[in-house]
N, C-alpha and C positions, 0 to 999 in steps of 0.2 A: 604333077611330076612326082619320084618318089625320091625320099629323102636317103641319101646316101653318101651323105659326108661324113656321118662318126661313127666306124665302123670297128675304124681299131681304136684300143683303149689308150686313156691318155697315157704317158710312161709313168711307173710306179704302180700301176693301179689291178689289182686281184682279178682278173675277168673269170675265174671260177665260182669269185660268189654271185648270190642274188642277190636283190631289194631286202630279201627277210632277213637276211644275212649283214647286210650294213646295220639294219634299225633292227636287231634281235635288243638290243638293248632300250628299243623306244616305244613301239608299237609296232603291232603281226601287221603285215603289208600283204591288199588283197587284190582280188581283181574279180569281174563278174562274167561270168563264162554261159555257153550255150551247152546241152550234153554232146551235139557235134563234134566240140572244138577241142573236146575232150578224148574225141577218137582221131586227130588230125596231128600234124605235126605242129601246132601249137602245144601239145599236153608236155611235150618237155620243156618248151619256156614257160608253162605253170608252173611245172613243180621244181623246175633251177630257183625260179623269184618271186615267188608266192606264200606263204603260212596261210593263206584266208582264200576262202571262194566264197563269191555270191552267185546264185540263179541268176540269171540275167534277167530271162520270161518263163523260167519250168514253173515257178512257182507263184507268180502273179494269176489272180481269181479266173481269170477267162480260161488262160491255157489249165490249170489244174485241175479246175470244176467246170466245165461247159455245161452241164446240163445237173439240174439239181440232184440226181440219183445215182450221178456218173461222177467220178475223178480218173483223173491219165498221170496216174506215179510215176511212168516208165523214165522222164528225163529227168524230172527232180532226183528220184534214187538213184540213179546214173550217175549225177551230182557229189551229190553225198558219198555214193560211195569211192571215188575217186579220191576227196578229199580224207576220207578214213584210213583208206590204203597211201595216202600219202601225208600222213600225219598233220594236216589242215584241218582248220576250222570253222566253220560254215556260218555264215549268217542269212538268213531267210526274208527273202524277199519277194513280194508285200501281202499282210494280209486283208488290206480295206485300202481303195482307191476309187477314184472316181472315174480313172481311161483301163483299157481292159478288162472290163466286166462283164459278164452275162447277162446280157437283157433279160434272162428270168427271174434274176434275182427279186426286181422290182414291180414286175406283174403277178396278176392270178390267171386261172387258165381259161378267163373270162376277156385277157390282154386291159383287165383294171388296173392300175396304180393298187397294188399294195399295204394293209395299214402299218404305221410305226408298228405293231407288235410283231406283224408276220415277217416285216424286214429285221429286225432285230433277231429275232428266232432264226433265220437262214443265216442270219452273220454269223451268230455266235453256232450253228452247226456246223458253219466253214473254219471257221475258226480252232474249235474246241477239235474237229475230226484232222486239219492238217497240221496244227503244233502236236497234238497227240502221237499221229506219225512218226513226228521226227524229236519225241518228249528226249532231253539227254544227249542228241545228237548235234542239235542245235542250237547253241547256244547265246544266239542272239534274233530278232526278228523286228524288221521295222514293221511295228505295227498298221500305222495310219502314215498311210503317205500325201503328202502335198492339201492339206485341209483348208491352206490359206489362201484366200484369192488374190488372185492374179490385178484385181485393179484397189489400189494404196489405200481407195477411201473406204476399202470394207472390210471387214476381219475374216470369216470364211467364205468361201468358194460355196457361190449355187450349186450344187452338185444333186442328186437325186438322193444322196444320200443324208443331207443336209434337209432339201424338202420335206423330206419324208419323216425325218426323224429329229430335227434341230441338232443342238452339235453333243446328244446323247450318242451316237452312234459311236464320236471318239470317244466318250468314257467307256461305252460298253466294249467296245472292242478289246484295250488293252484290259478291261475286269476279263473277258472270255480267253485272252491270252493268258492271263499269268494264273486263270485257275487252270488251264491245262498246262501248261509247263511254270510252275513256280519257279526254277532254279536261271530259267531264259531271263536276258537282257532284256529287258522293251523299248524299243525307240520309237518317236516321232521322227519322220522324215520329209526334208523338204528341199527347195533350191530357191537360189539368191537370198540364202537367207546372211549372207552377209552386206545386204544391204540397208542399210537404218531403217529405213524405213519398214522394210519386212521382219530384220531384225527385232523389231518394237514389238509386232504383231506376231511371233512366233515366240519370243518371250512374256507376250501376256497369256495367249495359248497354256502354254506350258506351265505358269505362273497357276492359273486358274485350274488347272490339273491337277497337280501337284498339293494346292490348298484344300482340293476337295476331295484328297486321300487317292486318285486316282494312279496306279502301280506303273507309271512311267518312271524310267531312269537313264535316259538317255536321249541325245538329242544327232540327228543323222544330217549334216551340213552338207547339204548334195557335190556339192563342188564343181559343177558343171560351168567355169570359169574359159576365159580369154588371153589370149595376149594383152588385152587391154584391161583387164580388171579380174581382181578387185585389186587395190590396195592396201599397201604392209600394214597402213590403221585402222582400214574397215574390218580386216579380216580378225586384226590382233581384239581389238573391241568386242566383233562377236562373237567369238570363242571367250572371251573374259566376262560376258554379260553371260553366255548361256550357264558357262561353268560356275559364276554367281548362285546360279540354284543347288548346285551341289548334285546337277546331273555330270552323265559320262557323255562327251562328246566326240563322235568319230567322223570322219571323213569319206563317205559312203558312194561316191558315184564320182569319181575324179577324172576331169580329161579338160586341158586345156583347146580350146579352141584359136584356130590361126582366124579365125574373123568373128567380128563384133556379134556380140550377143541380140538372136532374135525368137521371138515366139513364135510369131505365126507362120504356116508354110507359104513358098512363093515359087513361083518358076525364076529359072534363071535370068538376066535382063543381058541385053544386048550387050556383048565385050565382056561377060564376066567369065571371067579365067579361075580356074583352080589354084592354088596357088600354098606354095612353102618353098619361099625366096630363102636365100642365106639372108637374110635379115630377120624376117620370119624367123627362122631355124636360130638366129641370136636370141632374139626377145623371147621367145618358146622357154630356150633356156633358162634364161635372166627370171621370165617368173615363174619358172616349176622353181629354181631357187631360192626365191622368194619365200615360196609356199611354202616347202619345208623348210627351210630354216627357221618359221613362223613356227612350225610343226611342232618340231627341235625342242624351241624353246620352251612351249607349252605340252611336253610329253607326258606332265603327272595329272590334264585333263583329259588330254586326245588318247583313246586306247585302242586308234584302227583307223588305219587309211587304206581305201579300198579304190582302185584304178577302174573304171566305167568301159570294158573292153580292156583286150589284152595287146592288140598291135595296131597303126595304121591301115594294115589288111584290112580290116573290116571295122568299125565303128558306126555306133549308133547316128554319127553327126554325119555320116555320108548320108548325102542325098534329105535331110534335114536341115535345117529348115528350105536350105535351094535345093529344088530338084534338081538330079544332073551333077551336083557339086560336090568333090572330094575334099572330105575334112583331113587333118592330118594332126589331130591330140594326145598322142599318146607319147609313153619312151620310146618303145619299138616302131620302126619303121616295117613298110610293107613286106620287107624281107626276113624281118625280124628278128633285126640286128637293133641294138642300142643308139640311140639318135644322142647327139649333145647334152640335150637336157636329162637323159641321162646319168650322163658324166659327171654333171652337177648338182644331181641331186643325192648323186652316193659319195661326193667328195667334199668330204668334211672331217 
């Protein structure tokens, strides 16, 4: 069903400004876009409530480089220059992951496995040739996304890139980043990392970076949360444990979800319904509230909350993890009008 209870503003309340416009005083407020959505009538609720864009996929390794002798600018620069012409700031997203790669990265033209030096050397020419690109324009880029594994008892994720290389491939990366753009941010980027347990394991990460001179400064909290979690002292902790190191912490991929958090994909089961009850549609609220007032408080560590999709229209969580299943995480409903939590998150 679509959400269309909070349409008009509460009384008192400015509906001329944006998100950047409340928090111009906190932190620039993003969102991560497609070049599409850039040519649709989404691009004027970008640039009403926006200061920040991310690529969403222009610029993750498969779509930018498919073939080693080949890169496809056309969307990424689309991007970019949208955010120029509309006096935005772009943070670049990703350049070493483990989903969205090029199976050539890690072959020879034999379809052999690779050695650590020949994979290191196409990193860092992926690397060194797309921050180059965009050297000045970009002023942030989650270097290494998600390196932690997914199961508690291990520190990184089997990845091929881990195989092949041990976990040199995260120092090398951020070294090929900030020799091509020195003046860019560098983050690590991950998700649930406000959960202790990952939390431990993405602070010792970082820890061990950090001690080995490695040019990280910042750390990217995915924020890919629920109505049901996290809560106000898991999240307050990790944001206070990361900002311990005396990195910048931003909010990088934000959308609450109306149902419990799942990893793997699954078909729908019998009787499951789509679903954003007016109760739903409270608790939605109650914890985008939450979050930011957490934000709020901690605005001299957090320097960027960036929204994962721009409306219920479209979102990454449709038809993820359940096929068939309408997610409903954002401020904007499918019409892309302002939902409750909204209301709550600019009223303060």
């Amino acid at each position: 069903m679509n959400t269309m209870f909070a349409q008009i503003p509460p009384n008192g309340v400015d509906s001329s400004k944006g998100l950047k416009d409340y928090y111009k005083d906190y932190f620039p407020i993003g969102v991560s876009v497609s070049a599409g959505a850039l040519k649709s009538d989404e691009a004027v609720l970008i640039a009403k409530q926006f200061n920040s864009l991310t690529p969403e996929n222009a610029m993750k390794m498969g779509p930018i480089h498919p073939k080693e002798h080949e890169y496809n600018w056309k969307d990424a620069d689309s991007i970019v220059a949208f955010a120029e012409r509309h006096g935005m700031r772009v943070r670049g997203h990703n350049l070493c992951w483990h989903e969205q790669t090029p199976g050539w990265l890690f072959v020879n033209d034999a379809g052999d496995t690779v050695s650590k030096e020949v994979l290191l050397q196409r990193l860092k020419d992926h690397i060194s040739t797309v921050v180059k690109r965009y050297k000045g324009r970009i002023y942030a880029w989650d270097v290494v996304n998600e390196a932690i594994s997914d199961n508690p008892h291990e520190f990184l994720r089997n990845s091929a890139w881990y195989r092949i290389c041990g976990d040199d491939f995260i120092i090398k990366a951020f070294e090929y980043a900030h020799a091509a753009d020195p003046d860019a941010i560098l983050f690590y980027n991950d998700y649930n990392t406000e959960r202790p347990e990952k939390t431990a394991r993405v602070y010792r990460l970082l820890k061990q970076l950090l001690d080995a001179g490695v040019p990280v400064q910042g750390i990217g909290v995915q924020g890919h949360w629920s109505v049901y979690e996290p809560d106000r002292s898991a999240l307050v902790d990790a944001i206070q444990k990361f900002a311990s190191l005396g990195l910048q912490v931003q909010i990088t991929e934000l959308d609450v979800s109306v149902y419990k958090w799942e990893k793997n994909s699954r078909a729908r089961m019998p009787g499951e319904q789509d679903q954003f009850t007016p109760e739903l549609e409270r608790a939605q609220a109650e914890k985008y509230k939450m979050i930011f007032d957490v934000f709020r408080k901690y605005r001299h560590n957090i320097t960027g909350v960036t929204f994962w999709n721009i409306s219920d229209r479209h979102t990454w969580l449709d038809h993820y993890p359940v096929s068939g299943r309408k997610n409903y995480p954002l401020l904007f409903d499918t019409h892309l009008q302002p939902k409750k939590a909204y209301w709550e998150v600019t009223r303060f």
